[in-house]
N, C-alpha and C positions, 0 to 999 in steps of 0.2 A: 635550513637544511642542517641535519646534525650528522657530522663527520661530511665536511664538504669534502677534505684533500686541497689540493691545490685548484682542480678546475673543476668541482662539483660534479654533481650527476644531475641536479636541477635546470642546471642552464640548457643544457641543449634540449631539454622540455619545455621551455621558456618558448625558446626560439621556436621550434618547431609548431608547436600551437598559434603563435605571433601574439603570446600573453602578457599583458601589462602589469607590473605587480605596485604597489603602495608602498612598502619596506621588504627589502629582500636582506634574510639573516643566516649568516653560514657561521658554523660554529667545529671547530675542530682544533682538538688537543693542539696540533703543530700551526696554525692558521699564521701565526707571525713570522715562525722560519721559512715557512712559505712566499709569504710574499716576499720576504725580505733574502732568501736562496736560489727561490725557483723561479726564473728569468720569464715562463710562462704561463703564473699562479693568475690566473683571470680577474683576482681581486687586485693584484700590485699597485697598479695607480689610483686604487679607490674609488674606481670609478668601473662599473659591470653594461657593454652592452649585450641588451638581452631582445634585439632583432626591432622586430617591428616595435615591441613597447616600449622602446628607446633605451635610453642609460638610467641608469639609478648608483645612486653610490649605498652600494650594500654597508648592513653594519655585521661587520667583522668579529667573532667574539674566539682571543683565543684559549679553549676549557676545555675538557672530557663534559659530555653529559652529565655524570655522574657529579659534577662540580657547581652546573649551576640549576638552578632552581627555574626550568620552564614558566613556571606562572609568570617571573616577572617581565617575560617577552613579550607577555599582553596577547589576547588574540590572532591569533593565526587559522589562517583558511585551507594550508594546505602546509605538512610536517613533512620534508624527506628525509628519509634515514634508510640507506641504501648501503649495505657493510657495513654496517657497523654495530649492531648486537650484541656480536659474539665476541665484540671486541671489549662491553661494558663489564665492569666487575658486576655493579649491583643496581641490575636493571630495576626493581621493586624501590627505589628509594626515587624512583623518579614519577611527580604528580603530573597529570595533567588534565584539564577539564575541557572536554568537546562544547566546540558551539552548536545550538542548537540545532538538529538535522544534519547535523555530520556523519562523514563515512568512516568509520578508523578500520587501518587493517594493520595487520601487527603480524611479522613472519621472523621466526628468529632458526638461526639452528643452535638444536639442543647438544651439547660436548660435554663429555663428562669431567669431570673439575678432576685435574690429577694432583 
């Protein structure tokens, strides 16, 4: 998930489906004053549960999008990025290559640069 926050928008999609993941990766500019301020950042103990598919210790990355290079996260089944767009300076610098039969949706709001 790219721009988790502190308790993501992923998780409680996790849950609700009662979905297993393999690596679960949140990724947000502030992700370490988070765990390290916010008394109830979901990642703090390094350790995420995510309902029925048990625990997993998420890997944490803390960057803007714009800073790291998606590729090398390796394949992913499923990208959430929920507010955060309008937040990117320079969404065009950022690659990414679908697996094969994938759905990509991509909603951004357009503001005009002042």
């Amino acid at each position: 998930e790219i721009g988790s926050g502190p308790w993501t928008q992923s998780l409680p999609m996790l849950r609700a489906r009662g979905f297993s993941v393999d690596r679960y990766v949140l990724l947000d500019p502030s992700a370490l004053l988070y765990a390290a301020k916010v008394p109830s950042t979901v990642y703090r103990s390094g350790e995420v549960d995510i309902g029925k598919g048990g625990k997993v210790r998420p890997v944490v990355i803390s960057a803007g999008a714009e800073g790291v290079d998606l590729l090398q996260l390796g394949s992913v089944d499923v990208l959430v990025c929920i507010n955060v767009l309008e937040h990117v300076m320079n969404v065009s610098c950022q690659r990414t290559e679908p697996k094969p039969n994938c759905l990509q949706l991509l909603a951004a709001a357009c503001l005009p640069q002042r």
